[in-house]
N, C-alpha and C positions, 0 to 999 in steps of 0.2 A: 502467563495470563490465562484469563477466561475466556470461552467463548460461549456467547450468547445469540441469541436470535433478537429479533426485531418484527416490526410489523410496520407497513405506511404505505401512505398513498405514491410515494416517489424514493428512488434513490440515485444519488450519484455516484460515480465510479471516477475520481480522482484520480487515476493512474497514470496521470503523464503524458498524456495526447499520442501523439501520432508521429514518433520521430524518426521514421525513414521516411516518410514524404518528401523531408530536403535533405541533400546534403551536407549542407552547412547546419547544423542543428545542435543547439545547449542540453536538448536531453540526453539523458543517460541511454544507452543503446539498447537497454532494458523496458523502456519506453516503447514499446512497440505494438500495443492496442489488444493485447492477449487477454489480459481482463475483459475489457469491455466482447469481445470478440466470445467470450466462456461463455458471459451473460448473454449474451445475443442466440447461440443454438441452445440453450436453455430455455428459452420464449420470452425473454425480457423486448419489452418495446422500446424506443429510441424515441426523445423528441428533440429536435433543434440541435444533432449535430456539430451543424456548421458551425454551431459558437464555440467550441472544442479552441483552445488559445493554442496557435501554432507562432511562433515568434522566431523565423529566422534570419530574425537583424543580427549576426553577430561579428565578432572580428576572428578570422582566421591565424591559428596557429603562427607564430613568428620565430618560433628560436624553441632550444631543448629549458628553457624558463618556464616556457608555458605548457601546461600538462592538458587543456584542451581548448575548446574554443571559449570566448569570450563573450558574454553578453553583454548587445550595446542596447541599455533601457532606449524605448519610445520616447519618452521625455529628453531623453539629452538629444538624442539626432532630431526628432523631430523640433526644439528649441534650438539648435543650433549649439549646443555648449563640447562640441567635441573641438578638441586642438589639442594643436603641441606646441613647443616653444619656436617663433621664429627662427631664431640663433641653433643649429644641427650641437646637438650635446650640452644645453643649457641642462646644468645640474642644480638650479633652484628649486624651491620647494612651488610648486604651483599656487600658490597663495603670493608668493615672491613677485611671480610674473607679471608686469604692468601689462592692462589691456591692449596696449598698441604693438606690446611684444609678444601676442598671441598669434596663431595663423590655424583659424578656423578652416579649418580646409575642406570640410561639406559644405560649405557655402561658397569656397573661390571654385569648387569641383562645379559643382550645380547649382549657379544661381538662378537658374527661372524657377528653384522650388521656393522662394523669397525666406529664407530665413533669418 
């Protein structure tokens, strides 16, 4: 590739947020605010931070299958759509599964978040 310059009133720095902050975290462990942190004793200015997307909904490691953690989108947990099957070792296709043989189980865990 090339490298070129640029010019402008603003730049973002895309690099992957802040991923020691949690423990449990989907970034890469490379992720760690080095970028933004160059640009910072260089004299870059900062604004609004806090909007930096940190997302540590995820599901933790279960077995040597899974190579790291799991991200559980905002949409499914906060909609309620995470389950398993009823039945321990139902080998249907989840399309298979009639709704009454689901078991939402963020909503029988925590129902005063009404989902």
């Amino acid at each position: 590739g090339e490298i070129s310059s640029h010019s402008g009133d603003a730049v973002i720095l895309a690099t992957g947020g802040y991923c020691p902050v949690f423990y449990l975290s989907t970034n890469a462990v490379g992720c760690n605010v080095t970028a933004t942190y160059r640009a910072y004793k260089r004299g870059a200015a900062f604004a609004n931070p806090c909007y930096t997307q940190i997302h540590p909904t995820c599901i933790p490691v279960s077995g040597e299958h899974q190579s790291k953690l799991t991200l559980m989108s905002e949409s499914l947990r906060n909609d309620g759509r995470v389950w398993v099957p009823k039945k321990p070792g139902d080998a249907r296709k989840s399309c298979d599964i009639p709704e009454t043989e689901r078991d939402y189980f963020l909503e029988r865990k925590y129902p005063s978040f009404g989902n």
